[in-house]
N, C-alpha and C positions, 0 to 999 in steps of 0.2 A: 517085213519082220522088224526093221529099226522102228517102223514108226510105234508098232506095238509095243515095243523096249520101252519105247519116251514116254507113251499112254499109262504101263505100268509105272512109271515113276513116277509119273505128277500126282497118281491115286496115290502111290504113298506117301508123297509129301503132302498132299491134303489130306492124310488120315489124323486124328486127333490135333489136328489144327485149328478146332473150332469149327467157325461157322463158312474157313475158305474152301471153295469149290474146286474142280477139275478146270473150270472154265477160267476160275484166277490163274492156275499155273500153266494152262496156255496163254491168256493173254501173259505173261513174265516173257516166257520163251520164245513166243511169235512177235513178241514187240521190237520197232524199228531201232535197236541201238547204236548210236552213233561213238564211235570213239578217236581218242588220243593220245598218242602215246610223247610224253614230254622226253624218254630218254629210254634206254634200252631199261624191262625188267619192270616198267612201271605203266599203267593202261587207265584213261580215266574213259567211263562206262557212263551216258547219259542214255534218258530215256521220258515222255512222256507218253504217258499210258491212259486212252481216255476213258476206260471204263474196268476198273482192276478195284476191288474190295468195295463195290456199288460207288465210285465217284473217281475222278480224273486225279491221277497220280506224277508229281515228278520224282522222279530216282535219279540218283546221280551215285556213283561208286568209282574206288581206285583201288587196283588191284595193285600191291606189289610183290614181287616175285621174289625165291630167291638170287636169281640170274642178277639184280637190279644192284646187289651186295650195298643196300641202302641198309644205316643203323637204324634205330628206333627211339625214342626220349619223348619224356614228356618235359613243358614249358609251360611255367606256371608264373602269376604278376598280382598280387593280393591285392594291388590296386585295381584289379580288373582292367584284359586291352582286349583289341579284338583278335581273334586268333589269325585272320589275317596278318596281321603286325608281330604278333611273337612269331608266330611262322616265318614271315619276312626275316626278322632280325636273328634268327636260330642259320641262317642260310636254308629252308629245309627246301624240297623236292615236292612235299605232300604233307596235309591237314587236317586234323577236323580238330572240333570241340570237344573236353573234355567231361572233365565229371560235372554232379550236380556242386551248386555253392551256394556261400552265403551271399546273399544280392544287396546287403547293407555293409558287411566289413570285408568282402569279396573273398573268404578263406572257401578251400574247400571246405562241404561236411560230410567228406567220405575219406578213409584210410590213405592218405598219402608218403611212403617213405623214400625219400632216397639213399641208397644204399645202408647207414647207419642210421641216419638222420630222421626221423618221422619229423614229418611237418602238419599232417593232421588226420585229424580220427574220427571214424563213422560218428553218426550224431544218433542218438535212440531212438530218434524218430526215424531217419533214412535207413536204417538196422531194421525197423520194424516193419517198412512200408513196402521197400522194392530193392535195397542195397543188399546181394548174396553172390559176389563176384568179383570178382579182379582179374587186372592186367598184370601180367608180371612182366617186365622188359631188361633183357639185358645184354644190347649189341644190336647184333642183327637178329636174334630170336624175343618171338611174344609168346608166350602164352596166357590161358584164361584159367582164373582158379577158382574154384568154390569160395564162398566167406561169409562168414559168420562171425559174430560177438565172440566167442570162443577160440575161433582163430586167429582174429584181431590179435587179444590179449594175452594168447599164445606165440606170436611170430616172431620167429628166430633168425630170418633171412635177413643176411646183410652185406647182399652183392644183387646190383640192381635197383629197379625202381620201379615201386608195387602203388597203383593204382586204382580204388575200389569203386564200381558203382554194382550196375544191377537194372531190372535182373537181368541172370545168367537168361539165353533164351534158349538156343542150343547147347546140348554136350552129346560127345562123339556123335554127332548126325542127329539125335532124336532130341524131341520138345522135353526143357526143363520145365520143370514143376513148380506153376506160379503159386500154389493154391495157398502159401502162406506171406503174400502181397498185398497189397491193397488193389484191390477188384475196381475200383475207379479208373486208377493210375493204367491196370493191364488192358483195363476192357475200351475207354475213350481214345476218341483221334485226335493224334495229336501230328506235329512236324516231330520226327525222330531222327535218334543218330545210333548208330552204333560199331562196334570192330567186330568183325570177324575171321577165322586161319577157315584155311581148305585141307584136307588130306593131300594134296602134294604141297604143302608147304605157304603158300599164298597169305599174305595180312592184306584184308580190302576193310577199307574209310568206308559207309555205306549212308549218305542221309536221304529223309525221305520227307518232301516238304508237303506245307499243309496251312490252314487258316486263310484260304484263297477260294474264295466259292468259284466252280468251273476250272480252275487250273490245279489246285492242290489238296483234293478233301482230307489228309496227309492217314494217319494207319494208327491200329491198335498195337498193342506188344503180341497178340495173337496172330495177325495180320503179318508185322515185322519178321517174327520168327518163319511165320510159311514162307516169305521172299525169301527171306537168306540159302533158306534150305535149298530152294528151288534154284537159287542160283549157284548152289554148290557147296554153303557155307558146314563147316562140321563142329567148330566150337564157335560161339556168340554171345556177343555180352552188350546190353544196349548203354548207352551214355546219356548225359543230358541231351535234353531235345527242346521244343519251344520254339523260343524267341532264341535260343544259346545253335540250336542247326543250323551249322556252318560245314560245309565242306570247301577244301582251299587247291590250290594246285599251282605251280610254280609257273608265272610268264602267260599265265590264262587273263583273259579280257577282264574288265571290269576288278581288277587290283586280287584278280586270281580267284575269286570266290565263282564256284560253277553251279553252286544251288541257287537258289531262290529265300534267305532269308528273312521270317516273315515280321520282324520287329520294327520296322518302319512301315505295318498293315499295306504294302503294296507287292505285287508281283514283278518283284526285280533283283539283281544283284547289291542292292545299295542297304538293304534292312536289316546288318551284321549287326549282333548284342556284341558288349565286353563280355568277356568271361574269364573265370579264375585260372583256367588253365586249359589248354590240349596237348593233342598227341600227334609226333611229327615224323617223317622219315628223312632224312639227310644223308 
């Protein structure tokens, strides 16, 4: 009977998922996970997967609980550093990369405010392309919000610190509605990153590397959304990805970084980009 349970659910996490199969979200669930946990409330989730959305995938995720009573903040450096290093210097627990930026004057160009403070604003093009989301963080709770030009220029909130990328992938369990993105961006493989909550409360880091022929063929945003789901995720929102996928973890080998980032074109911990900013737990 359980196993029929688990057979029902991966159908329906692979229904309007695209082009993922029953046989992707067994290989998700039947793959060897290795984990560790750096402190009570907090789990980091590796995984390589040799044959998951037709090529060889690394996953790596950090679950944190609320048991862990870890805050949440974002860390932002306009001169661009690596998230490693703002991580470091924040004290944090756990990392990743944040939004998309500008790669010449290092600002973001997605919605950035802190509590009263906007520091910066979607850009027409990221508004048009794939930016319809935000983080909202304030303490130890995240959540994900709809965004739009409209809400932008309507926002009122001024406790906390609101975060915009895109897309949204999930809301409450089911596949957001890419069809007003840029079909390039949704449908190509690339290295990904993104945040996602669980229904019992959970915020997990999730990157997914890639631009490694044999070790990381890395995923689409059709692709990303089926994992999440699969792995439990119920609201999702993807972040910069690339050369900027970074996932960090505190006291971890290799100056904490547990992906594979592909900016120095090699399969190793050492090919971390600068970036404008991420998101930490402390």
């Amino acid at each position: 009977m359980k196993r029929l349970l688990l057979l029902a659910t991966l159908l329906c996490a692979t229904l309007s998922a695209g082009a993922q199969t029953a046989a992707d979200s067994l290989a998700i669930v039947s793959a060897k996970w290795t984990t560790h946990s750096p402190q009570k409330g907090v789990t980091l989730k590796s995984a390589l997967i040799g044959d998951l959305y037709n090529g060889a995938q690394s996953i790596n995720l950090v679950e944190i609980s609320r048991s862990s009573k870890l805050h949440l903040a974002v860390a932002h450096d306009n001169n661009m550093r690596r998230t490693s290093a703002m991580a470091s210097d924040k004290g944090a627990v756990a990392a990743i990369n944040g939004t998309f930026y500008n790669m010449r004057e290092g600002n973001s160009t997605c919605f950035y405010k802190i509590d009263r403070e906007v520091i910066d604003s979607t850009t027409t093009s990221e508004a048009a392309s794939r930016v319809n989301g935000a983080v909202h963080i304030s303490g130890r709770k995240l959540s994900i919000l709809d965004w739009t030009p409209d809400i932008e220029r309507s926002y009122k909130g001024n406790k906390g610190t609101v975060l915009a990328s895109g897309p949204v992938m999930l809301d409450e369990g089911g596949y957001a509605d890419w069809s007003k993105c840029s079909e390039s961006f949704i449908k190509t493989k690339h290295p990904r990153s993104a945040i996602y909550t669980t229904r019992d409360g959970k915020v997990v880091f999730i990157t997914v590397d890639g631009r490694s022929a044999g070790n990381a063929a890395g995923v689409s945003i059709e692709e990303l959304a089926h994992l999440i789901r699969v792995l439990g995720g119920y609201d999702a929102l993807n972040l910069d990805g690339g050369g900027s996928t970074t996932l960090w973890i505190k006291d971890a080998p290799e100056n904490g970084v547990v992906n594979y980032p592909c900016d120095n074109r090699k399969f190793d911990h050492a090919g971390e980009r600068s970036v404008s900013n991420c998101i930490y737990a402390y």
